[in-house]
N, C-alpha and C positions, 0 to 999 in steps of 0.2 A: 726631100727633106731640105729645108733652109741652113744654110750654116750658121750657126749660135757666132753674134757679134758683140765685140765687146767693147769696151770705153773709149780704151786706146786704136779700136777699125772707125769709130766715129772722127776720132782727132785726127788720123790720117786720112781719110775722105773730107773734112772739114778743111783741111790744109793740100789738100789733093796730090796727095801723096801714095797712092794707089791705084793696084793697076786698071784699067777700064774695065775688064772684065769685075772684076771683084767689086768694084763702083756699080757696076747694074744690078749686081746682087743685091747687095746693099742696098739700093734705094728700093728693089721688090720687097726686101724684107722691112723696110720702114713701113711700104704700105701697108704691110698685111699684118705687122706688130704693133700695137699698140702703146705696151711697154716701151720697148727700143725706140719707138717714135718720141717720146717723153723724156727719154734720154739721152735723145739724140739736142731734143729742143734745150735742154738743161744743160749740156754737154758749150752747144753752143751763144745761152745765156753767158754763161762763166767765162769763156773766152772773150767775148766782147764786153765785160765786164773788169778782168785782169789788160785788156788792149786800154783801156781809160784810163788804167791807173798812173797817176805821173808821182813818180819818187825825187826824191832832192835830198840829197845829204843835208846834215843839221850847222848850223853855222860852228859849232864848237869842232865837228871832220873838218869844215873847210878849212878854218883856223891853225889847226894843225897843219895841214898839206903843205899851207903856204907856208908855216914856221920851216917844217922842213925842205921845203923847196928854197930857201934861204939862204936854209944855213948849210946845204950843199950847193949853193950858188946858181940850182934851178932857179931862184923865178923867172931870169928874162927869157925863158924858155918859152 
């Protein structure tokens, strides 16, 4: 019997975070599941898609930081 993998054994194989043995499993039972294979590929979509994302605070946060970096005498920090 294969051991039933779940979202979170794909993120820690994806990020190889697991132990070798448990890793061999894993990738037998990608071959042989189809499902789990689709969720492993989807699993791995979404991570390289949150790795792209680039955030920046909006200029009205910056504005503030630097008010208060100020007026407690941070800026030349």
């Amino acid at each position: 019997m294969i051991k039933p993998f779940t979202p979170n054994d794909l993120i820690r194989y994806i990020y190889q975070e697991m132990p070798k043995v448990e890793q061999e499993l894993l990738v037998q039972a990608l071959h042989s599941d189809d499902s789990l294979m689709q969720e492993y590929v989807e699993v791995l979509s979404t991570i390289e898609q949150v790795d792209q994302i680039r955030l920046q605070p909006s200029e009205k946060v910056v504005q503030a930081i630097k008010r208060n970096a100020k007026s407690t005498g941070l800026e030349k920090v």
